[in-house]
N, C-alpha and C positions, 0 to 999 in steps of 0.2 A: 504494500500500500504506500502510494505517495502520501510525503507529506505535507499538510495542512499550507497553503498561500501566506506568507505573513501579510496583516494589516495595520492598518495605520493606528501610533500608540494612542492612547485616551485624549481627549480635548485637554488643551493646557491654556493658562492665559497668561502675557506676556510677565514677567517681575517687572519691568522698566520698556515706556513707549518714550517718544521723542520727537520731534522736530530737529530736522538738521541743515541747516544756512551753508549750500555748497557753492554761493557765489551766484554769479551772473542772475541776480534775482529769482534761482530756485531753492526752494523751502524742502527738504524730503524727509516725510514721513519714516520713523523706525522701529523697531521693536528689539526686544532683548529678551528669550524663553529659554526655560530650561534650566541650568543647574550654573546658576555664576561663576563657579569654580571649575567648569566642566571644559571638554575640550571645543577650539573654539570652532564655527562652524560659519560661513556666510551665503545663505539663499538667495538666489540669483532668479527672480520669475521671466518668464515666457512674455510673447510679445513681438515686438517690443511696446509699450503701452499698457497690458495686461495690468497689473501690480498683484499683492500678495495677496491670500486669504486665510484664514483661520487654519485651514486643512494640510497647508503645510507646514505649520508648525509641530504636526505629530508625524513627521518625517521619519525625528531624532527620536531617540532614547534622550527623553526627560532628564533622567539622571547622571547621564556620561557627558553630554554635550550642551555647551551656551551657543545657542544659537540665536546669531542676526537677523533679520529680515526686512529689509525696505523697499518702499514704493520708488521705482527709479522715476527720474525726471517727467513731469507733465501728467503725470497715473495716478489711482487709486486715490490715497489720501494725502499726496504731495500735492505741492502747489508753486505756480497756478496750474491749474488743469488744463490739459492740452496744449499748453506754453511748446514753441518747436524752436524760438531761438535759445542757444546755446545748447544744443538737444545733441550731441552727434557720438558714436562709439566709443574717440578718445575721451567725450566731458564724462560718460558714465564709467569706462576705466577709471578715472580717477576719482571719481566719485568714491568709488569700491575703497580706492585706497583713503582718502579722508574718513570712512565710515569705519576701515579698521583701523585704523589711527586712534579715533576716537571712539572705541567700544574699547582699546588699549590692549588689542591682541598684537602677538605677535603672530608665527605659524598660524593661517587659517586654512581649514579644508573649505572649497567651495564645491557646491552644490548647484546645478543648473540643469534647465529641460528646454527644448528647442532654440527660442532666440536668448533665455539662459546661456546654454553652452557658448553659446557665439560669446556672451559676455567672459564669461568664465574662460574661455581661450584665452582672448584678446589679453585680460587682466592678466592671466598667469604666464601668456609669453613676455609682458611688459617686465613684470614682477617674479618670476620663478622662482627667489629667493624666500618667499615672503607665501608662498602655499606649500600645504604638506603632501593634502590627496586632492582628489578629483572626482565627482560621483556626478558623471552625465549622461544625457534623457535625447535621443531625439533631434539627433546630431543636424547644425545646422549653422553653416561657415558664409553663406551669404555669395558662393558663387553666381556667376549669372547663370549657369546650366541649375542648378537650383532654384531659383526666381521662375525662372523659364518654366521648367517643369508645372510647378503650382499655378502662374498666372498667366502662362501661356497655351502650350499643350503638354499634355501630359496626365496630369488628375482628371482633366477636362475630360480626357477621354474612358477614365472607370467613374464618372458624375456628371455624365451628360445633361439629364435635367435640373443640378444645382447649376451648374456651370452655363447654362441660359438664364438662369435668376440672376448669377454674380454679373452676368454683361446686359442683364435690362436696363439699367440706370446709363448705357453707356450708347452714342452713336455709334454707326457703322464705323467709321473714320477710326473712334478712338479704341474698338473693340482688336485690334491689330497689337496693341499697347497698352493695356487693364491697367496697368498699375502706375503708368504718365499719366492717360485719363480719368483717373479717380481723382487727382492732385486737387485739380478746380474746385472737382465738385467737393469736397472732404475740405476745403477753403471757402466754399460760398458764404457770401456774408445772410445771406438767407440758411435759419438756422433749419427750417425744412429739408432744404434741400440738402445741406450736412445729414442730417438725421436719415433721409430717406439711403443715401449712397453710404451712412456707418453702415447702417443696417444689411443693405446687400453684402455689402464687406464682407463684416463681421456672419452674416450666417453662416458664408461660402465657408471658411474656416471652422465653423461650429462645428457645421453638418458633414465635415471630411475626417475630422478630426478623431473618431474612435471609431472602433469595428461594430459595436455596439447600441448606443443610444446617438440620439439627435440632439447636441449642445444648443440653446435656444441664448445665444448670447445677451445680444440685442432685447429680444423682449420684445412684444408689442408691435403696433403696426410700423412707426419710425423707430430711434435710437435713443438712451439715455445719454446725457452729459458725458456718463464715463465713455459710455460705447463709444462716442462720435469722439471722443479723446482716444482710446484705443485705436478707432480704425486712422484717425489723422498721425499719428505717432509711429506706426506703423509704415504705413504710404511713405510719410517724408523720411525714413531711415531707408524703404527699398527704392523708392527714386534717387536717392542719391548714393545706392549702390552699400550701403552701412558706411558708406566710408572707411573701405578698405579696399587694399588692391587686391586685384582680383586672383583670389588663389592663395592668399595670403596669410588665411590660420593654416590651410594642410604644409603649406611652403615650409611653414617656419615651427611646425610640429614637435620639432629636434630640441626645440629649447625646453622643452616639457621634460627630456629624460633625465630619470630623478626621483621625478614625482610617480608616483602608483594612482593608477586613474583605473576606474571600470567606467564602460561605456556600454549602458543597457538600451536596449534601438530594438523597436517592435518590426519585425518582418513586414507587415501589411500596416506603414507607417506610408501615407500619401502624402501627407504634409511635408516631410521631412522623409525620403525615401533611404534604404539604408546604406546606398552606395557612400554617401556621406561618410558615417559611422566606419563602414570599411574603410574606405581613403585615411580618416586621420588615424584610425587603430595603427596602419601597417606606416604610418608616416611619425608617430609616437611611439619612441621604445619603450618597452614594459608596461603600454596598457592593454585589458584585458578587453576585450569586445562581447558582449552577452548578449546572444541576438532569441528577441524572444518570439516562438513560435505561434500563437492567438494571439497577437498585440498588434494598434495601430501606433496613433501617436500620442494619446492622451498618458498622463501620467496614473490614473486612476484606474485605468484597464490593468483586467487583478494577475497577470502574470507580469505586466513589470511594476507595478507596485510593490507584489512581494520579490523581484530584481533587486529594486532601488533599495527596501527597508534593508534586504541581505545586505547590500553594501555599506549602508552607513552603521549599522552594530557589527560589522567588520572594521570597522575603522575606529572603535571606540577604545578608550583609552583601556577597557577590562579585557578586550580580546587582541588586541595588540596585532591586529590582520596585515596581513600586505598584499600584493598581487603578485602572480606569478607573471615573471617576464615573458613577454608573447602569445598566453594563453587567452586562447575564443574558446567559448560553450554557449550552448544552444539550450533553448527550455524544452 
């Protein structure tokens, strides 16, 4: 008999929330859970735009690990909402690094899932001194063959009828280039018109997003505030490419070796397909690849759920884990 999927640890509620002043007129929301003495951890959400929710602060083991978690730029309960100047890759690397700074760790493991890991690269090839491990979801480097795949053809073609929903907001003209032609409309000073092109956005993403259920992001017939902050935050980091060159987290993979990283990537992962995952596993030495067999891309889908929990009570300070160099497994 297999055993039992682990699930996510009991609701915890944060010891210390925050407000943190990282310049250029943004405000970012934080939080501090877990065990204040414990090993230190920084959660890196999805997005870009997305921000945090309750549910991943039961990631960790309560007890082993302090764990960070903040709304990055323009999200969730940062401010101001949907704010896009000074918004770009390197503001949120550094960002990362002022938040560890100032939660006063030193070694932190990060933790990241889809445009997470994007973060989570960037930050620990800038800084590779300054992380210990690496526990990433859903691999996603911001190539243009990546972009392309999602907003071009590719998904399109196993979600034919969402994939006419996400290009109804759009003319002929700009249906060539989904994610140039959003730009406008995701800027309209008419707040309708935001609302109505969050909303195609944001479902397209919802409804690809797990093998499973139907994510109903958005909500309702238009968009909420955060949505139409989501989908705008979003748009303006893939129109101007994340601002990175192109190829440039697998390129520079090398400065990772060191670090013990697992990288858990759901097989039937549209959003984030797993060629990804493969590309930086074999371009990072000693990380482990864990490619799970029922999973798309969502983190909550329960075979990489219980991936991801495996990995972080591997890495706690009681079980003293590491990776094995070069090893892939399969669920």
């Amino acid at each position: 008999m297999s055993e039992a999927r682990r699930q996510l640890y009991p609701t915890i509620q944060p010891y210390r929330t925050g407000q943190f002043d990282v310049g250029d007129g943004h405000i970012l929301y934080f939080e501090l859970c877990g065990n204040p003495d414990g090993k230190p951890v920084i959660f890196l959400h999805g997005g870009p735009g997305s921000g945090c929710n309750p549910s991943h602060r039961r990631l960790f083991d309560p007890d082993q690990y302090n764990v960070l978690l903040f709304d990055q730029r323009g999200c969730g309960r940062s401010s101001p909402l949907g704010a896009l100047h000074a918004n770009t890759t390197q503001h949120l690397t550094e960002d990362v690094e002022r938040l560890r700074r100032m939660a006063g760790f030193g070694k932190v493991m990060l933790f990241g899932g889809s445009w997470g890991s994007t973060l989570a690269l960037a930050y620990a090839q800038t800084y590779p001194a300054h992380v210990s491990e690496m526990v990433l979801r859903g691999i996603f480097t911001g190539r243009r063959e990546e972009l392309d795949w999602y907003y071009r053809e590719g998904a399109s073609r196993l979600f034919p009828d969402e994939w006419e929903r996400f290009l109804a907001p759009l003319d002929e003209a700009g249906r060539a280039d989904p994610i140039a032609a959003y730009r406008p409309l995701l800027l309209d000073p008419d707040r309708n018109v935001r609302s109505r092109a969050a909303r195609a956005w944001t479902d397209w993403e919802g409804r690809t997003v797990s093998m499973r259920t139907l994510h109903d992001v958005a909500g309702g017939f238009g968009a909420s505030d955060h949505a139409i902050a989501f989908a705008r935050i979003e748009n303006h980091f893939f129109v101007h490419d994340l601002w990175l060159e192109e190829g440039q987290l697998i390129r520079d993979a090398g400065r990772l070796a060191g670090i013990p990283g697992v990288i858990v990537q759901g097989r039937y992962d549209v959003v984030t397909p797993p060629k990804t995952a493969w590309d930086l596993h074999k371009a990072w030495p000693g990380s482990e690849l864990q490619i799970v067999e029922d999973a798309g891309h969502a983190y909550s889908e329960p075979g990489t759920l219980d991936r991801l929990i495996l990995a972080t009570d591997r890495f706690t300070p009681h079980n003293q884990g590491h990776v094995q160099p070069g090893r892939s497994a399969r669920s």
